[in-house]
N, C-alpha and C positions, 0 to 999 in steps of 0.2 A: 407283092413280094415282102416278105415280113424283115425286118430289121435286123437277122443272124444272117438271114442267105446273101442279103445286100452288102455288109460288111464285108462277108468272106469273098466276093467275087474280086480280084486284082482291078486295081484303078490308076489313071496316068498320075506317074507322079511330076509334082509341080517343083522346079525348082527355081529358086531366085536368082532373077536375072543378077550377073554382077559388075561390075562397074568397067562398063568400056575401055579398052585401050589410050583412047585420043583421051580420056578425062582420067587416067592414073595416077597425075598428078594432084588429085584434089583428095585424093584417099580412100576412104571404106563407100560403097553407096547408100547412101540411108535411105533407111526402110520407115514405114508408116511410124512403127514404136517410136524411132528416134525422133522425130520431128514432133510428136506427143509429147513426149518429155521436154523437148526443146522449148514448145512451143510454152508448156505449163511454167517450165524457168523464165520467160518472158512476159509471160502477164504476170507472176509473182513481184518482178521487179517494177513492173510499168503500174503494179498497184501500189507497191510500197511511195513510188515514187509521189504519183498520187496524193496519197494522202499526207508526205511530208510538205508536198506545195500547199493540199490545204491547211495543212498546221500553219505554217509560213503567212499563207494570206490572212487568216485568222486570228492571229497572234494580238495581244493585247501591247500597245507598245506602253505604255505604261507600267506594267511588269516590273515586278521589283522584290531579289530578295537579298538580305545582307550576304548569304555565300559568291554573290555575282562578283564582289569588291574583292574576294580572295581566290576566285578561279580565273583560269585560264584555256586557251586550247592553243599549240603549236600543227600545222600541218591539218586541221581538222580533227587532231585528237587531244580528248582531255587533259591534260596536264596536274598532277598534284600539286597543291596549294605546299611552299614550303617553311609554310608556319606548322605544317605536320609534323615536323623534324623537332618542332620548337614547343611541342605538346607537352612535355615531361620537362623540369627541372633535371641538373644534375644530380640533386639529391634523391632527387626518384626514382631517377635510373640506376643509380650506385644501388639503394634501396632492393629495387629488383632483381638486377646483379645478386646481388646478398640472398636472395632468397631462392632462387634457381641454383647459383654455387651449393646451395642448403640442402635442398632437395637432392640434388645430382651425387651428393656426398653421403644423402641420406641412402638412397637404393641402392649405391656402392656399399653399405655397410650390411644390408640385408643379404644382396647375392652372395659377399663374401661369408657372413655366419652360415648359410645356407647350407656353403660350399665346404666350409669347417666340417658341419653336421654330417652330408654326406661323405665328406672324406675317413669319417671314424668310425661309417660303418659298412664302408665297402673293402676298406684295407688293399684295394687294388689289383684283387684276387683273380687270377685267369687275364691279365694285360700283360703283355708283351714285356720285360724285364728291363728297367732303364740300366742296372749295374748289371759285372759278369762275375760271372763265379772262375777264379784262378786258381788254379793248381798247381804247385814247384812238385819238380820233378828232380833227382840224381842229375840227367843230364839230356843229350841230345838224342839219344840212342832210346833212352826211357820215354821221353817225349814224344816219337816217331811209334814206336811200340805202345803206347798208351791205350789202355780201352777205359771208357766212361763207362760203359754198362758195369763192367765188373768190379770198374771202383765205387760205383755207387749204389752193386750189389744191386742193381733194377734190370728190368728186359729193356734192349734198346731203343723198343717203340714208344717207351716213357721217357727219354731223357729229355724231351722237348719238354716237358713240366715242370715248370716252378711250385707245383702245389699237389696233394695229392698223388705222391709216388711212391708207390709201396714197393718193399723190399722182396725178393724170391721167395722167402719161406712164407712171407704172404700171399703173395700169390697160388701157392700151393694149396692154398685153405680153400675148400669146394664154396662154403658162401662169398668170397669174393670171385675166385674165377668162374663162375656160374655166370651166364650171358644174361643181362637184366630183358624183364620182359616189355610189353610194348608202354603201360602205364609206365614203368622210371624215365626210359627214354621219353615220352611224352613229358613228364615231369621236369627230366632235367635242360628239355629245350624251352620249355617255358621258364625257367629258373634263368638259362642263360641268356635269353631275350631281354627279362625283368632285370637283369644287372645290368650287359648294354644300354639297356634305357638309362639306368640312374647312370653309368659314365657318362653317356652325351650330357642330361642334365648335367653333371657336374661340370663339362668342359663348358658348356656356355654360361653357368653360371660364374667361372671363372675368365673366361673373357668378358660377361660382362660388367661384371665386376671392376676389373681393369679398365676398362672404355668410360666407365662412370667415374674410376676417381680420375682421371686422364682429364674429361670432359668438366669436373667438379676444379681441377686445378687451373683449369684453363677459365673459369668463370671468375675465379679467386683472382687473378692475374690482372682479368679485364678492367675487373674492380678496383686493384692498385692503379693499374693505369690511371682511373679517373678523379686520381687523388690531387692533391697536388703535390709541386715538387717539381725539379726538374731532372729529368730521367735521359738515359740512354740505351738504344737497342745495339744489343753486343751478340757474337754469335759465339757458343761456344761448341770444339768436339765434343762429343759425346761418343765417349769408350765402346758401348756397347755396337756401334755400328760410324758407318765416314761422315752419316750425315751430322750438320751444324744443327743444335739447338739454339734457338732464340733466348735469350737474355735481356734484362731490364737492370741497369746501373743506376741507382737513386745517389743523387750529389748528398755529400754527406750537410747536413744544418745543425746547428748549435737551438737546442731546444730551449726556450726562453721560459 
């Protein structure tokens, strides 16, 4: 019988036995795989183990290195030596201080020219308008009766634009009311994707600008700190929101 026709004839299907009632309590029944697996987690450890007793027996007790004299272990784990802490002089630290403040101060000055450069030549053209344009009117009667299209001499479906709104008797003109064909529209969505882009640049260039002198002052700070002197931490409001900013009081001295 050849290996197609034997396939295709239906055969009993086997299914795995599952875990008896009276033993439900012990959980899923394991099957071969699991105890495989199981099994391999248990000789891995019973080797590791193994071999640390022969490091153990082996071990040279005369062994000796000067880091022995500065380490330690709590619980069976390593402990840092806390002559670590005691690596750097304060002037080196200040030092460092100073030179991270430096940097942090420095990239804040690049995002922000960056963000000058793009600001001068996007002009902000096609974004949503931060101010509004007001109108006085005679009175409340005029006000209610008001039409923007006709004040502003445009078709209605233009008033939503800050830019590019052309007046009726332009519109009149056949090369502008002429429906552009598929190359301008293809043109001017890629135009308006490539502006998109440079506002995100500009927003993150201007936040991170912000976050860097923020980060650069807060370096500047650390560094006063480790001056000397004797100082006080004060909190002050800060206007712009409830929360307290942190403050540093330096005692006034008589410079000799």
């Amino acid at each position: 019988m050849s290996s197609t026709l034997r396939n295709s004839i239906k055969r009993k299907t086997h299914k795995e036995r599952s875990q008896p009632l009276a033993r439900k309590k012990f959980g899923h029944l394991e099957r071969h795989k699991d105890y495989v697996l199981r099994a391999q987690d248990f000789h891995k450890k019973e080797k590791t183990i193994k071999t640390l007793r022969e490091k153990a027996e082996f071990r040279n007790p005369d062994e000796f290195y000067f880091a022995m004299q500065n380490s330690r272990t709590k619980g069976g784990v390593h402990v840092a030596s806390e002559q670590e802490s005691l690596k750097y002089t304060a002037e080196e630290l200040k030092l460092m201080k100073t030179q991270d403040a430096s940097y942090a101060s420095y990239k804040a000055q690049v995002d922000c020219k960056k963000a000058e450069r793009l600001k001068t030549s996007l002009h902000f053209i096609g974004l949503p308008s931060q101010n509004k344009h007001t109108i006085f009117v005679e009175g409340r009667s005029a006000a209610a009766s008001f039409d923007a299209a006709a004040h502003f001499n445009t078709a209605p479906s233009l008033l939503t634009r800050a830019f590019n709104r052309p007046r009726l008797h332009q519109l009149q003109d056949p090369l502008i009311s002429q429906s552009p064909n598929a190359d301008a529209l293809k043109l001017s969505k890629t135009l308006d994707s490539k502006r998109l882009a440079s506002y995100r640049e500009l927003q993150s260039r201007l936040d991170r600008g912000k976050k860097m002198t923020g980060l650069a002052q807060d370096m500047d700070m650390q560094k006063q700190l480790m001056g000397k002197g004797r100082k006080r931490k004060m909190k002050v409001k800060n206007d712009d929101n409830d929360e307290k900013a942190i403050t540093y009081k330096w005692k006034m001295q008589r410079k000799t």
